[in-house]
N, C-alpha and C positions, 0 to 999 in steps of 0.2 A: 641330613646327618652332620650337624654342626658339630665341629671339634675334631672331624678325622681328615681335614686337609693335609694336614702332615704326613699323613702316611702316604702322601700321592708324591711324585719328585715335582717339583714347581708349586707345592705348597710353601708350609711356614719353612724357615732354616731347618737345616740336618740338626739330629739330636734332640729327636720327638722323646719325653719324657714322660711318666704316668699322668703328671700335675696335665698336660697336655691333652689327656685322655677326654670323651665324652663322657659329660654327669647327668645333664638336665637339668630336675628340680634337687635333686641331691636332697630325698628325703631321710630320715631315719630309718637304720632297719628296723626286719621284724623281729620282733624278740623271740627268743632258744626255749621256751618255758619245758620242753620236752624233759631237756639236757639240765645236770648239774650248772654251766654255765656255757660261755661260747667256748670256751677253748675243746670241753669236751664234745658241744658238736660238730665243732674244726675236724676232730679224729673220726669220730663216726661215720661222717660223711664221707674222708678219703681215705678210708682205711683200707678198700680196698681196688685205690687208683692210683694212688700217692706212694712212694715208696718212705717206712718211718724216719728215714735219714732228712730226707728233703723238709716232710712235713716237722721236723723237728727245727732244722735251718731259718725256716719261716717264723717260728715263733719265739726264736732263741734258747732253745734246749736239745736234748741229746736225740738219738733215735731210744733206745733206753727208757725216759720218761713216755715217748710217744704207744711204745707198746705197753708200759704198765699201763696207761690211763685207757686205753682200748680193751685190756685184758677187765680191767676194774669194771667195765661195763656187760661183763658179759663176753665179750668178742673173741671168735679163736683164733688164728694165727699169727700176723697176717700175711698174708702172702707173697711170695715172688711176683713184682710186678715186672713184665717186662717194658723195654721203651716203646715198642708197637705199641703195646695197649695204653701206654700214657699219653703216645701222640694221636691217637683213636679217643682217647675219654677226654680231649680237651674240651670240648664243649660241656660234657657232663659237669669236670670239674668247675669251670666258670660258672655254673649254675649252681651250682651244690654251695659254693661260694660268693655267690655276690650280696648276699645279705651277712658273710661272716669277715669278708678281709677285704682290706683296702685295694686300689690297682697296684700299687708297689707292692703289697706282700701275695698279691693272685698274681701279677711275674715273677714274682720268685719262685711261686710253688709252680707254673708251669714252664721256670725257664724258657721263658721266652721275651722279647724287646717291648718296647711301648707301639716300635715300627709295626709288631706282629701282630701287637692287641689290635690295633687300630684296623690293621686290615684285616682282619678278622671279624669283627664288630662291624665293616661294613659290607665286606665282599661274601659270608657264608649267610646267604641269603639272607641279609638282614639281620644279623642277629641282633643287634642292638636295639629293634625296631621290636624282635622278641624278648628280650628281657624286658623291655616296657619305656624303651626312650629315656632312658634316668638310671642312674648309679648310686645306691643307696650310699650315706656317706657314715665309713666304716671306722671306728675310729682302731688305732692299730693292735694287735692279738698279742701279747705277752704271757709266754708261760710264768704261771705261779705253781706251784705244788699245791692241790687243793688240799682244800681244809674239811672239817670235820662234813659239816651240812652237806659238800662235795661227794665225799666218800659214801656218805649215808644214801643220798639220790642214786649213785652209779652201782651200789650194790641192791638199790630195788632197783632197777632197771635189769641186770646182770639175773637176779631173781625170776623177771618175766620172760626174758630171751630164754633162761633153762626149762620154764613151764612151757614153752609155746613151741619152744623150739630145741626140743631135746637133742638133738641130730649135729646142734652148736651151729652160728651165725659167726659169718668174717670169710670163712674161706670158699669160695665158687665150686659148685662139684665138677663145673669145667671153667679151666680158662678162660678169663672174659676174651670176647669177640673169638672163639672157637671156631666160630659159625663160619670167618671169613677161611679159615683155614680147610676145613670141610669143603666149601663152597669152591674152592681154587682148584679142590682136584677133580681129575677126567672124573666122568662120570662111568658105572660102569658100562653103558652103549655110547661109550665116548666113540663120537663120529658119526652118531645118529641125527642127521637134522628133517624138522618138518617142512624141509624146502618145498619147491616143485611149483605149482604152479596156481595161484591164489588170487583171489576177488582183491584182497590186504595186501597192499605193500607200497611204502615201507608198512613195518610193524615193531617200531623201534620205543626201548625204552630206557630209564638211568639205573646205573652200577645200584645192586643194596647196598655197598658199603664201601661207596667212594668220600674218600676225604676232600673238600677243596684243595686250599692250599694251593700249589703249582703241580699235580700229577706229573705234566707234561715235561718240568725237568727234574723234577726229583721223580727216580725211578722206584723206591720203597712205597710210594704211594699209587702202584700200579690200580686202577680202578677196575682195570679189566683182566683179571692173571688169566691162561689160556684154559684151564679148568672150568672156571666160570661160563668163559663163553661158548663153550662147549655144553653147558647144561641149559645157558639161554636158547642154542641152538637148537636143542632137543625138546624145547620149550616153544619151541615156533617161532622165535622172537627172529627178524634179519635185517636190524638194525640197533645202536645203543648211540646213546649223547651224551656230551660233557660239554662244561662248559667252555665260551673262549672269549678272551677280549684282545683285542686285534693290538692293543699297544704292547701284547708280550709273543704276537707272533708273527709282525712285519713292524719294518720301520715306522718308528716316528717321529714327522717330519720334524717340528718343531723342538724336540726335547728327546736327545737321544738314548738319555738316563730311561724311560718306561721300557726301552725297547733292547736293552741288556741282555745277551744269549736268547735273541729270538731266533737265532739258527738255530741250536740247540734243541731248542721244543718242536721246532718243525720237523729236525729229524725225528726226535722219537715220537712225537705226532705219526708220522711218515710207518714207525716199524710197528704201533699199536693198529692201524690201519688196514697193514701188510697180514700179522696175527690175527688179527678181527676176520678179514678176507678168507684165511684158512677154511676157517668155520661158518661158510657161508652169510658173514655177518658184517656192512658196513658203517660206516662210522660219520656223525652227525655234530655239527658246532652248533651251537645256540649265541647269537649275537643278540645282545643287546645293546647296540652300538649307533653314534659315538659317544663313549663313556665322557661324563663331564668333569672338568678338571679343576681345580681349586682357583680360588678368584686369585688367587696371586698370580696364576698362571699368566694372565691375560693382562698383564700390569703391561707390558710391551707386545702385547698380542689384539687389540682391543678390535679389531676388524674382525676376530673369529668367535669374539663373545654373542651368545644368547644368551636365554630367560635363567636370570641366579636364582637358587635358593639355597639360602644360608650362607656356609663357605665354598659351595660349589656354582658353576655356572656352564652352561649347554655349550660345547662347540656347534656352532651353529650349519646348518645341514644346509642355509637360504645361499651358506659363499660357496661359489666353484670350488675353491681351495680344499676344499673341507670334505665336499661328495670326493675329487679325484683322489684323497688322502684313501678315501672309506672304498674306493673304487680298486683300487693300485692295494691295498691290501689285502682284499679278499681276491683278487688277481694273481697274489705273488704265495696266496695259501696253497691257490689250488692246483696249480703250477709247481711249488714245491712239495707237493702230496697229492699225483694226481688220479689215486684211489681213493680219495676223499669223497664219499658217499654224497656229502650235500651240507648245507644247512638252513635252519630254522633263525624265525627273527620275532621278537616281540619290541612293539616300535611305539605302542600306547602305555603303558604301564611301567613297573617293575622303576630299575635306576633312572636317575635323569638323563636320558639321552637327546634326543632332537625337542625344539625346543616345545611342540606339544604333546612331549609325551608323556608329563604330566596335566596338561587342557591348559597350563598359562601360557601359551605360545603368544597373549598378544603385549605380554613383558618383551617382545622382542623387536626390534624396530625393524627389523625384515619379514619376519614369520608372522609377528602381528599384522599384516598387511597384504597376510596369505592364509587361503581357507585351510584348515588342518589336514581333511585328506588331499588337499595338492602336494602339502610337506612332506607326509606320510607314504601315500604312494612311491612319491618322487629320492625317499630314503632306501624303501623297497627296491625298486629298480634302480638303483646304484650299484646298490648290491649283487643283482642281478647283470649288470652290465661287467663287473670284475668277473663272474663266473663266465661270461661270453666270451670274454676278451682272453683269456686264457684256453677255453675253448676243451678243456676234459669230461664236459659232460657231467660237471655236479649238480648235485638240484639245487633250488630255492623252494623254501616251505617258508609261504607268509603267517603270520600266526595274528589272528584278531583280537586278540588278549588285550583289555584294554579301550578298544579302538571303542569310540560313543557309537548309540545307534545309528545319527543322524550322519555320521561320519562313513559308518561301511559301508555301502550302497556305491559311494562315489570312490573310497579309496582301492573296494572291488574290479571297479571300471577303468580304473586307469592302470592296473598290474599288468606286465608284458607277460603275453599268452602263456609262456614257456615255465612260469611259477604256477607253484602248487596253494591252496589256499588253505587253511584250515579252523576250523573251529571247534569249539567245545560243545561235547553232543547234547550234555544234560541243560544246559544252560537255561535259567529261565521256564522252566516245567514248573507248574503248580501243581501243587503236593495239599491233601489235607491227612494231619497226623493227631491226632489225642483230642482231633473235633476241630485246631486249629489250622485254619488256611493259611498256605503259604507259599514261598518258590524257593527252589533249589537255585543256588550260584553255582558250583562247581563242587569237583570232589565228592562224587556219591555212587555208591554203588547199590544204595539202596531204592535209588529210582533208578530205572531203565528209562532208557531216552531211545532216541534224541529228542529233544526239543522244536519247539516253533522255531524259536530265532534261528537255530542251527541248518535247518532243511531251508529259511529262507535264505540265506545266506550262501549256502553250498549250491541254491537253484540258481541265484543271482551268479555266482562263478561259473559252473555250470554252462550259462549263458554267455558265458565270455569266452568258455574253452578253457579253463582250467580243469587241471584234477584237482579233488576234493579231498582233504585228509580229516579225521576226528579226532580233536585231542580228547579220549576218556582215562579212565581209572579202574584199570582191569585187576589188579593184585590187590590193592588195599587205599584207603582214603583219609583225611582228614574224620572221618565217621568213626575209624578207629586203627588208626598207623601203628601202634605199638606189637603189632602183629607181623609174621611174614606176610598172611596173606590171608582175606578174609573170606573164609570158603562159602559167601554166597551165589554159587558158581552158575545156578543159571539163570539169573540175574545177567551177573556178564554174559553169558551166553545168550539169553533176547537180547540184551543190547547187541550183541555182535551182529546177532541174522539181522534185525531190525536195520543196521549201520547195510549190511551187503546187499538187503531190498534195492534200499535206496540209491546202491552201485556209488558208493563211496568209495575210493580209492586208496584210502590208508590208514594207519592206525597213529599215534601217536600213545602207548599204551599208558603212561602215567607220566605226572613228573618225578618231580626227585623221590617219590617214595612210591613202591610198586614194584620194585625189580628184583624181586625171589622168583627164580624161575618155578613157578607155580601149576597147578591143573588150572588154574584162570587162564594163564597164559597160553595154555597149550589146545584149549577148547576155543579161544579163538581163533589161533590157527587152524583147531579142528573145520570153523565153521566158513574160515576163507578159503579151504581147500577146495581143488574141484576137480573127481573124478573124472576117472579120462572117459565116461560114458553122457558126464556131463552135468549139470548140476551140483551143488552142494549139500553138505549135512545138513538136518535139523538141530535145534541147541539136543532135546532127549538124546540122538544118536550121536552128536558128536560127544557130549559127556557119559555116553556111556563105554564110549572108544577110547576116551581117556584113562575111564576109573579102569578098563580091562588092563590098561597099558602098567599104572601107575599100582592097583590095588587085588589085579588076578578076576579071572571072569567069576569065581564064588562071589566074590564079596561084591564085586562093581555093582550088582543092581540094586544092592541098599545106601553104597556108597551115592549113587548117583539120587535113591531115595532124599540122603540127607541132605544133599545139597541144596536139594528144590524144598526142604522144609526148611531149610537154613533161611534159604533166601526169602520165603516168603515171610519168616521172621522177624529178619535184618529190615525186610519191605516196612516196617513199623517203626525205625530210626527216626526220633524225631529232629530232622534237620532243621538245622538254621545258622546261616555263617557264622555269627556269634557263641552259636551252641559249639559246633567243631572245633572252633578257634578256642575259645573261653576258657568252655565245660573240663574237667579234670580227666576227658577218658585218656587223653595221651599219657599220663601220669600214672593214673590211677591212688595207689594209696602214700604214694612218696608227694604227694601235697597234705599239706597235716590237716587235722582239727585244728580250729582254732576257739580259745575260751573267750576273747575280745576282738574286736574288729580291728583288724589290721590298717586300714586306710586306703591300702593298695588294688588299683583296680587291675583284672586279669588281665596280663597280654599273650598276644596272638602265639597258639602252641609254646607259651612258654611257660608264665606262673600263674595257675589256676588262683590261686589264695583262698580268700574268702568270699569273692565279687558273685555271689547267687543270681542278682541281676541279671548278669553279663551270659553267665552258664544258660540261662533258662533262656532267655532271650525272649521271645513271643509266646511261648509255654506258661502259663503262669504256672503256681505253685502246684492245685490240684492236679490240672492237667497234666503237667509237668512227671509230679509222684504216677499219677495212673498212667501213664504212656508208657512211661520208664520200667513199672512194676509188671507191666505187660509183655514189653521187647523181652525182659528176664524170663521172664517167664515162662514165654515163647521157645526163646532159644534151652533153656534148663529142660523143661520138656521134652524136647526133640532131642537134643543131647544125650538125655537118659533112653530116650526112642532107639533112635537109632545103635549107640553103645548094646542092647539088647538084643539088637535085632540082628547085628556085625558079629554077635559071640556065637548065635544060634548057627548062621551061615557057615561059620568058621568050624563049628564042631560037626558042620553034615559033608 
């Protein structure tokens, strides 16, 4: 992530600016050919995130001008935007906008520093990594009062919104993110949990509608309001995560600038913990530590340097110095919050943290000179030994994400007894879909697992005395996230019995996308419960205990009909990393036509474009069409099935 050293403290000088900001290749955007020109689809796009004051600020005109040229399109109101929903659609709006306005005029319209962008751009899971590593280079937005050709375009446009959309387009029939407001109140069995005594546990999973950001000391960014976890609760769920990085929640040692009001967060760490607890529900960090710091950092630190890339470079995990830092903090966490559930750790992948946690460990003059699961382990049990030494009985949940083949076996073997292991169930299942063979990576709910690699893995722990955790994807997946939650429910539901055969120990229920307390959620718990005469449910009985719970015993046996038609539907998903990541389903129809080739190849959940390649991935074209025209097919069918069949039950 070259260019965002700045925003770390021991990077460049204070008074990180846009010019500052990461570009890449800084190609051209793409052309508006929709729109009269760009200005007018500046408007369309924020008309209703943006407030017209602002968006008028930005381009140097009135609010005034901003709602006649909105109006001229068609568009009705526009609405009262509040600041929640503006600091909620930042993401949108930087996407809506990175092919329309430069970084100094996208902080203007999100009021926000270059400090913000930057960390934004690297800490909300990548995002920069999802706009596609590049910043189209924009040249600056000035209002003109459009001219004739202008007017004429915006009034066919304004023509089609009134054929299509009689009802008028601009205003929301509810307040956008309504959902989180709903979502925060008791439920009405507020106090109902499916605790008690389970095959699963933990069975923890992430907020729907957590903001990064600092939750932990800004409290308007509460991830978990008590409403919520009250419906997770009822939901079966008796655990949830967030993220954490240890330089904003103990001291650090060298640079005391990262570690600014890390009291602060630990108290309200501490009282979200406390509330979590109410509702039979504990509370989980995710480390991915230790975060690497800007080369400048290490300008007088050079004994703590590991393997750089680009402007950042590994605090190295090979010095003592370095473990006791990473040791004595997660020591001083759990000690100052010692309700603290536990946490999880991904040590191969994700940011650069120890030096082979992206495989160049032997850029290191220490770590090169050391096999990767000795580092790896030996980061693991660091971690592990701050949780001892403190002594409250948090867990450790190692997480293999990442870790090469030839690596797990040995960094399995050397984890202290007392960590939990876990892996990802689907991983690696060969799938054949539209005639084409293949394997599922992650994020599927359309194959039932587990996997080979998963079962070997959890024997090999197993063997060691660990418990076993499964990271799956029980609400919804990269297959198609735009959803709460995708009702192939028993699907999850074999995967679940499948997971408690095999006396697995926990759940890990999705990552960051999955957490609408859902009938997935609740049928897993259904199927971890276990009668006090002994045994557990079947997936048909526990989802038919759900649909009574959720939909009334009339309707539950069609409900529970649909579900198993769904899912053998959904079972027809033509998977492929590339396809999930690529393909437009996140999107849908907010990625345009395009009349000419754009240039721009798709990135990962973020801009579909034009990249067909990219979409299809190992599907060619034919396959492709008839796989796809089938999955529809499939599911339309059943859809109209079942709707049928729920009206007739309904009127007897």
């Amino acid at each position: 992530m070259e260019g965002l050293a700045g925003a770390v403290p021991g990077g460049k000088e204070a008074g990180l600016t846009a010019a500052d900001l990461p570009r890449g290749s800084a190609p051209r955007p793409v052309p508006t050919p929709h729109f009269p020109d760009r200005l007018h689809a500046f408007v369309w796009r924020n008309w209703q995130l943006v407030p017209a004051r602002r968006m008028g600020e930005v381009v140097g005109a009135s609010a005034g001008d901003m709602v006649r040229l909105g109006r001229s399109m068609g568009l009705a109101g526009p609405p009262r935007v509040t600041i929640e929903q503006q600091r909620r659609s930042a993401i949108t709006i930087i996407r809506r906008n990175w092919h329309l306005l430069s970084y100094a005029q996208l902080l203007q319209l999100l009021v926000w520093t270059a400090e913000q962008m930057a960390y934004s751009l690297r800490e909300e899971d990548f995002l920069f990594v999802k706009l596609g590593n590049l910043k189209p280079q924009c040249e600056p937005l000035v209002y003109r009062p459009p001219d004739a050709p202008a007017r004429e375009r915006a009034r066919e446009i304004a023509s089609v919104l009134r054929a299509e959309f009689p009802r008028g387009v601009g205003v929301p029939e509810q307040p956008l993110f309504d959902f989180v407001r709903q979502l925060s109140r008791p439920p009405e069995d507020a106090g109902v949990q499916r605790g008690g005594t389970s095959a699963f546990s933990p069975r923890y999973c992430y907020s729907y509608f957590a903001l990064y950001g600092d939750p932990l000391l800004d409290p308007t960014l509460d991830p978990f309001p008590d409403g919520y976890l009250a419906r997770l609760a009822a939901s079966g769920v008796d655990g949830v995560w967030l993220q954490a990085v240890l330089t904003r929640l103990a001291p650090f040692p060298w640079d005391a600038r990262q570690s600014e009001r890390f009291d602060a967060r630990l108290k309200n760490l501490g009282l979200l913990v406390e509330r979590a607890r109410r509702h039979g529900v504990g509370v989980y960090l995710y480390l991915n530590e230790p975060r690497s710091c800007p080369v400048g950092f290490f300008a007088t630190r050079t004994s703590l340097k590991g393997v750089a890339e680009g402007d950042f470079a590994a605090l190295c995990t090979s010095v003592p110095e370095v473990r006791e830092y990473l040791a004595s903090a997660v020591e001083s966490i759990c000690r100052a919050v010692p309700g603290l559930a536990g946490f999880f750790t991904i040590t191969g992948s994700e940011n650069l943290s120890n030096c082979w946690s992206h495989g160049n460990g032997k850029g290191c003059p220490r770590c090169g000179k050391r096999a990767p699961a000795d580092v790896i382990s030996e980061l693991n049990t660091t971690f592990y030994e701050g949780i001892r030494r403190a002594g409250n009985g948090q867990k450790l949940i190692a997480w293999d994400w990442g870790w090469q083949d030839d690596w797990a076996e040995k960094i399995i073997a050397q984890l202290p007894r007392g960590v939990s292991f876990m892996s990802v169930s689907e991983w690696g299942m060969p799938i054949k879909r539209g005639g084409v063979a293949t394997a599922i990576g992650e994020y599927s709910i359309s194959t039932v697992g587990p996997g080979e690699r998963a079962r070997r893995r959890w024997e090999q722990a197993r063997d060691r005395g660990l418990r076993t955790i499964a990271k799956v994807q029980c609400g919804n997946t990269w297959e198609l996230s735009a959803v709460p939650y995708i009702p192939a429910v028993a699907n999850v539901a074999r995967h679940a019995a499948n997971l408690r055969g095999l006396g697995v120990s926990g759940l890990m229920l999705g990552w960051t996308l999955g957490g609408y307390p859902s009938p997935n959620l609740e049928v897993v718990a259904e199927l971890g419960s276990a009668p006090a005469q002994g045994g557990g449910a079947e997936p048909q009985t526990a989802m038919l205990r759900v649909a009574e719970r959720r939909f009334g015993k009339a309707l539950a046996p069609k409900v529970v009909e649909a579900w198993r038609e769904y899912s053998e539907a959904f079972s027809e998903f033509p998977f492929n990393g590339s396809v999930v990541y690529n393909a437009p389903m996140q999107v849908g129809p907010a990625n345009p036509l395009w009349g000419e080739p754009t240039g721009y190849g798709a990135s990962m959940v973020g801009f579909p474009y034009d990249d067909l390649e990219a979409w299809r991935a190992v599907y060619r074209q034919r396959c492709s069409l008839a796989s796809s025209r089938k999955w529809r097919r499939d599911l339309s069918t059943r859809t109209r099935s079942w709707r049928l069949r729920s009206k007739a039950a309904a009127a007897n």
